[in-house]
C-alpha positions, 0 to 999 in steps of 0.5 A, a space after each residue: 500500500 502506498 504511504 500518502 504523504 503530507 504535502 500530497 493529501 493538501 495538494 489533493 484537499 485543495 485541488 479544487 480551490 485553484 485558480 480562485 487560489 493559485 499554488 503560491 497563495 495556498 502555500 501562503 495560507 497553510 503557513 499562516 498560524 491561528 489561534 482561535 480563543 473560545 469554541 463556540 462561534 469560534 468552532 465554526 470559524 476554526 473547521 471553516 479556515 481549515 478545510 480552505 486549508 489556512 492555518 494548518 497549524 492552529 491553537 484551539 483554546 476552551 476551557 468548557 465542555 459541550 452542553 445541550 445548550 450549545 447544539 444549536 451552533 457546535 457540530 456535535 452531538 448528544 454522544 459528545 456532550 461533556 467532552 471539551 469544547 477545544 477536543 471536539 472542534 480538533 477531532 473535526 479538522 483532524 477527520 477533515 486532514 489528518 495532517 493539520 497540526 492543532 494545538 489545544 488549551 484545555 484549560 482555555 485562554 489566560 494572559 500566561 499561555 497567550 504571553 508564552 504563544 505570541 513571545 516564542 512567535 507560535 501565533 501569527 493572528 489571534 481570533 477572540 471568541 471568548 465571552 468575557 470582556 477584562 479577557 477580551 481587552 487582555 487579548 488586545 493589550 497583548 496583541 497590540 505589544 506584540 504586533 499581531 492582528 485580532 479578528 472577532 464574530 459577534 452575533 446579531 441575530 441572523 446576522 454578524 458583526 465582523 470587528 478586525 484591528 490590524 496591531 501589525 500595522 500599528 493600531 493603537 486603539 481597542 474597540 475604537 476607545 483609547 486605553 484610558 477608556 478601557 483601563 477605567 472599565 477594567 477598574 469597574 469590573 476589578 471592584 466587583 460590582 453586581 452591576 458587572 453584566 450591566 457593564 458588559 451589555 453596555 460594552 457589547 452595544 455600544 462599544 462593540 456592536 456600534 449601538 443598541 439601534 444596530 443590534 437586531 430587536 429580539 437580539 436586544 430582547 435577549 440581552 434585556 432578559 440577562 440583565 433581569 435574570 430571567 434568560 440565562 444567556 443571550 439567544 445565538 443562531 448556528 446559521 449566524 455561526 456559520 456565517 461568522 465562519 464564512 466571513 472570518 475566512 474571507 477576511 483573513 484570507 484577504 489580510 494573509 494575502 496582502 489585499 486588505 491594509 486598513 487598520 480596523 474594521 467594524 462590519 455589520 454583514 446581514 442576510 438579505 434576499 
């Protein structure tokens, strides 16, 4: 029996990419290393770079297990649940190239294994998925220092919100706010107050979506029923899930080729027909 070799398999994977992606860019893709923190939407994104063949050696961090909750958006199933979120997303880019590399977080992301990654230069762009925002603005601080791009999906409804900030190219800024802004945010999280998911309903409108008006209507219904308790997280749709995937993909692809130089990008990408 003939042995199948690495570069022969990708060769194969990707044959029918060409010439919507000629040799030299799809050798440029597979080199260019992801970490992708947080498997929900993040799963999604995850599989969708690799079967393009981006990223053949990609970090998966979650420190999570898979729930019922989260069959709506994970490809997983009932036999799954209680596995790792991180495990689960490797097992599916593994049955889908065998030879991909995929280094996986159980534990999920913190500022120590990040700052260990982006110093040894293990990383070349950082793709936040994560839920919490003092985590969140970390990410950035540490991507700012070290020059790598950050890339996010945010859920909105059918719909997304794509939010990219090129630090390779000297962006100095968070969610569009300077670190005065978001140093006082922190400090209002730090002392703990029960207002905290108010703080961060706020965050993920104002600051993130752009305002309340741009957040889909029943999305914001949801966020409300967080605050009063009465809903324990917000809605999300897999369909919106995927589309983050589609869309994250297109983007890098497009940052990795040298076809897209803006520094930041805050793009609110809906379904219509």
């Amino acid at each position: 029996m003939k042995t199948v070799r690495a570069k022969d398999y990708f060769i194969l994977k990707t044959n029918r990419n060409r010439d919507l992606i000629t040799a030299d860019e799809q050798e440029k893709l597979a080199k260019y290393r992801v970490a992708v923190l947080g498997m929900s939407v993040g799963s999604n994104i995850a599989f969708v770079l690799t079967q393009a063949g981006i990223s053949q050696e990609i970090t998966l961090a979650d420190f999570d297990e898979l729930d019922t909750t989260n069959l709506n958006r994970i490809f997983g199933g009932a036999h799954q649940i209680g596995l790792n979120k991180s495990v689960l997303a490797a097992r599916r880019i593994y049955e889908d190239n065998p030879f991909a590399k995929t280094n996986i977080l159980f534990d999920g992301f913190t500022k120590k294994n990040l700052l260990a990654l982006l110093a040894k230069k293990k990383i070349d762009c950082i793709i936040d998925e994560i839920d919490a925002i003092p985590m969140k603005i970390t990410i950035r601080q540490l991507a700012m220092r070290y020059k790598v791009p950050v890339l996010m999906v945010t859920d909105n409804g059918d719909g997304i919100v794509l939010h990219l900030e090129r630090y390779d190219l000297g962006y100095k800024k968070i969610f569009h706010k300077n670190l005065k802004y978001w140093q006082k945010k922190l400090k209002m999280f730090e002392k703990g107050k029960s207002g905290d998911k108010k703080i961060a309903g706020g965050i993920i409108m104002d600051d993130i979506v752009g305002g309340a008006h741009l957040v889909d209507p029943r999305m914001l219904e949801s966020v409300k029923k967080v605050l009063d308790k009465k809903l324990v997280s917000w809605s999300q749709l897999g369909s919106a899930a995927m589309l983050g995937g589609v869309y994250a993909t297109y983007a890098l692809k497009q940052i990795i080729l040298g076809k897209d130089k803006r520094k930041e990008v805050r793009s609110h990408i809906n379904p219509h027909f």
